[in-house]
Every structure is written in C-alpha cells, then in structure tokens.
C-alpha positions as a Python dict, from the first residue, in 0.01 Angstrom:
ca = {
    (1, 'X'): (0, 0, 0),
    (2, 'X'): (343, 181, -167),
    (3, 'X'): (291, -60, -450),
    (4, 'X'): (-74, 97, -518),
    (5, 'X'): (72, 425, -496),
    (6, 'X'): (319, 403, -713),
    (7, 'X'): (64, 230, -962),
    (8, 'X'): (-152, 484, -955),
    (9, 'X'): (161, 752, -936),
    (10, 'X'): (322, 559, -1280),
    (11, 'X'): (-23, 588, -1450),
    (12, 'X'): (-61, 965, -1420),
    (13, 'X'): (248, 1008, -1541),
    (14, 'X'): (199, 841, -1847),
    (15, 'X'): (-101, 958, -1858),
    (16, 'X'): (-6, 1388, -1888),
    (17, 'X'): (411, 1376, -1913),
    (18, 'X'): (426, 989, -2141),
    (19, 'X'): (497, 956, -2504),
    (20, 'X'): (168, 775, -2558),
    (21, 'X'): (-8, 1122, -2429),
    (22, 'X'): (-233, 1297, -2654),
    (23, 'X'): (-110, 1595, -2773),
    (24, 'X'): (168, 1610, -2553),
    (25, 'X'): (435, 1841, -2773),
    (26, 'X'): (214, 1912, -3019),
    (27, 'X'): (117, 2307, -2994),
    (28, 'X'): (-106, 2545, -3181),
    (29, 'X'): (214, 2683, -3399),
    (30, 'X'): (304, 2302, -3511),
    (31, 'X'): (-62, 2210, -3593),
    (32, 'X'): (-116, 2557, -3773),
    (33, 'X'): (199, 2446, -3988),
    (34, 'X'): (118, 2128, -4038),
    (35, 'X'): (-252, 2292, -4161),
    (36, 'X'): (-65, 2499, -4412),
    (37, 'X'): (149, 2258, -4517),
    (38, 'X'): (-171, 2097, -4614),
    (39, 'X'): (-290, 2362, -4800),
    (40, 'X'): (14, 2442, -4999),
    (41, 'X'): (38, 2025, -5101),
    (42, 'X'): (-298, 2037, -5220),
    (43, 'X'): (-218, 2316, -5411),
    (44, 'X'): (58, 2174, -5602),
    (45, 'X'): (-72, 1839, -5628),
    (46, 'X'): (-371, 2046, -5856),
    (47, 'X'): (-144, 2190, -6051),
    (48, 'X'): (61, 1899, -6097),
    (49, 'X'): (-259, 1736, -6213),
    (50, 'X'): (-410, 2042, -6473),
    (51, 'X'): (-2, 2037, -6598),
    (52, 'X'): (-77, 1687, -6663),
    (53, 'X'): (-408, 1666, -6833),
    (54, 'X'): (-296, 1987, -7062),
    (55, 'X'): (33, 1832, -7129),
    (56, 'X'): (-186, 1484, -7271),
    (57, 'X'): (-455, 1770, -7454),
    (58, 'X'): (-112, 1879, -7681),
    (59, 'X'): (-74, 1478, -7789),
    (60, 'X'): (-367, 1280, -7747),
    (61, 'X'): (-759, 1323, -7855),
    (62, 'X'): (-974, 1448, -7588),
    (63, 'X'): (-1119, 1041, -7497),
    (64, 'X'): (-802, 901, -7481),
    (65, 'X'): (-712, 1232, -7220),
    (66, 'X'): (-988, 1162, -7014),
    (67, 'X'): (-940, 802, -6972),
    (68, 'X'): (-571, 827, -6926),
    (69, 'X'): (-619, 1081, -6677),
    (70, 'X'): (-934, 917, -6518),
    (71, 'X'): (-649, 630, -6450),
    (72, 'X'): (-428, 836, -6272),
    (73, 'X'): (-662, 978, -6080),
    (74, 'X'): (-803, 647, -5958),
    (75, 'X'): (-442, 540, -5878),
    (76, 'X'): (-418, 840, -5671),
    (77, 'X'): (-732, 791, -5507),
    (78, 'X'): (-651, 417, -5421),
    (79, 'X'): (-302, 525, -5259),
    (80, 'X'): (-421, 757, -5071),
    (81, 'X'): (-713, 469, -4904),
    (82, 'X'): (-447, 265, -4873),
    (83, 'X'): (-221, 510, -4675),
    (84, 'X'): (-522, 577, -4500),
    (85, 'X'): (-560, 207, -4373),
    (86, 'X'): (-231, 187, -4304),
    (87, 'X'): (-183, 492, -4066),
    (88, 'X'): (-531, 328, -3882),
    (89, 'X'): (-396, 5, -3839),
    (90, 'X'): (-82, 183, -3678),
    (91, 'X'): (-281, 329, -3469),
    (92, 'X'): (-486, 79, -3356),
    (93, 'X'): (-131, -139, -3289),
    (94, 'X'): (3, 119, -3094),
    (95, 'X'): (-303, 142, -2871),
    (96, 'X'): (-318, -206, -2858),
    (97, 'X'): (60, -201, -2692),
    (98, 'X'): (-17, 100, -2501),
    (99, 'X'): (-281, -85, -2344),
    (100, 'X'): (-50, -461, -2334),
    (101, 'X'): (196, -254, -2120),
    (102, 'X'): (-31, -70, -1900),
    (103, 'X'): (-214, -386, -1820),
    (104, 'X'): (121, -552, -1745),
    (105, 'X'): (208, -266, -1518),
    (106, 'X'): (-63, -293, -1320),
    (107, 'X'): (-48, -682, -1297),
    (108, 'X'): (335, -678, -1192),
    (109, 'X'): (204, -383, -909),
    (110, 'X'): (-61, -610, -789),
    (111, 'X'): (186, -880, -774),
    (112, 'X'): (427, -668, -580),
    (113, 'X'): (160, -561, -345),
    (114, 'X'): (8, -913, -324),
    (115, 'X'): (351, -1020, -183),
    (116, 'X'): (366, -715, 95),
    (117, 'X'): (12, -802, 188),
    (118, 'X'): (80, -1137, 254),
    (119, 'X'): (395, -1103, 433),
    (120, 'X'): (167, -841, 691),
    (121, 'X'): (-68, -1176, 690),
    (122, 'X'): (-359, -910, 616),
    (123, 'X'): (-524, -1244, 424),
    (124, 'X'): (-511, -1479, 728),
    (125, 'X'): (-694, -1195, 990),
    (126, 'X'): (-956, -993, 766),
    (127, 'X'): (-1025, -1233, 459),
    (128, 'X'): (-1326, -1117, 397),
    (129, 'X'): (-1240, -686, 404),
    (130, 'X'): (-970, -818, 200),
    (131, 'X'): (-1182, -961, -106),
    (132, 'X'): (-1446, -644, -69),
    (133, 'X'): (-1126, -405, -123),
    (134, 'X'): (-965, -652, -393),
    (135, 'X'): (-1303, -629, -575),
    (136, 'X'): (-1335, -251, -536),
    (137, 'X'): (-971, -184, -667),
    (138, 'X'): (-1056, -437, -945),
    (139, 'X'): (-1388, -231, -1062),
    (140, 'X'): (-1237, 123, -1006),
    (141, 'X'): (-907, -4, -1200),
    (142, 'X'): (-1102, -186, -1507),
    (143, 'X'): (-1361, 78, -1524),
    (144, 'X'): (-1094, 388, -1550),
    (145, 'X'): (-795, 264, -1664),
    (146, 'X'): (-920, -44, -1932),
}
C-alpha cells in the first residue's frame, strides 16, 4: 500500500511543482513581456519590409518590385510554417516522453507493490477482492492519469 502512495504522491508532484507543469514559472509580468516583445518584432519586421520594397522602387520597375518582393514574402511566409511545424512536433515529442515516463512510473510502482502484496500472500487468501481492486486501480489510473 506505501508503493500506491507514493505513486499517487510522485504524480501530484509532477503534476503542480514538475518541469513538465503547465505554466509553472511562467507569470503575468513574463507573458506580458513576451506579448510586447511580440509587438515590437512585428513592428520592425514591417519596417524592415516597406525599407525593402522602397529600397527595390529606387532601382527596379514597379513589376519586377512586386515580384521580387512577392518572393520574399513567400519565403517568409514558408519559414515561419515551417517553424511552426517544428515547435508542434516538439511538443507533441515532449508529451509523448512525458507520458513514456509517467507510464513507466506507474508500472515500476505496481511492480514494487505487486512484490509487497505477494510477500503478505494477499493473492493466495482473497483472490477474488484482489482482481476487483486491481481492476478498479487500473480504470481510475487509465482514466485520470492516461
């Protein structure tokens, strides 16, 4: 029974204090920063662009302008999708481990408490409380933490 305890007491943890939290150390200053940080990038990344299509108005005709800066444009537009993809498929990994090493966690606890369980020879007197409870802990377990 310590083994479930400290299962459950391990998951909780991770769960509010762990680095896989959401928002753990993230507070209302940081994401108002990050927000203006934003703002101020956007900004410059216009002006970088009007510098850009003025400084091709000086040397080029107006259709060659357009196209040129049509290109860049779409060369801005495709890294920024592909950024995008990138930064989802990282998160989808690191879910994907979060959820790896939870799942091992729990297995190596159930382990653990298998063996203490065994060694009180709770499967040899009450078999069939046994499998009820096994099944119970399985659905509460898979339905909350999976």
């Amino acid at each position: 029974m310590e083994q479930v305890l400290r299962l459950a007491e391990n998951y909780m943890m991770q769960r509010v204090v762990g680095a896989n939290a959401p928002l753990t150390h993230v507070n209302k200053a940081v994401m108002i920063g990050a927000f203006i940080a934003l703002i101020v990038g956007l900004g410059a990344i216009g002006f970088i662009l009007f510098g850009v299509f003025d400084l091709l108005m000086q040397t080029l005709p107006l259709y060659e302008v357009s196209m040129v800066f049509g290109a860049i444009l779409l060369a801005l537009s495709v890294l920024i999708v592909l950024s995008l993809c990138m930064v989802v498929s990282m998160k989808k990994q690191k879910i994907r481990n979060t959820q790896q090493n939870i799942k091992d966690e729990i297995f190596l606890n159930f382990k653990l408490a298998e063996q203490e369980l065994r060694d009180l020879e709770f499967f040899d007197k009450n078999p069939k409380t046994f499998v009820a409870l096994a099944t119970l802990a399985g659905y509460i377990l898979g339905d909350r933490a999976l």
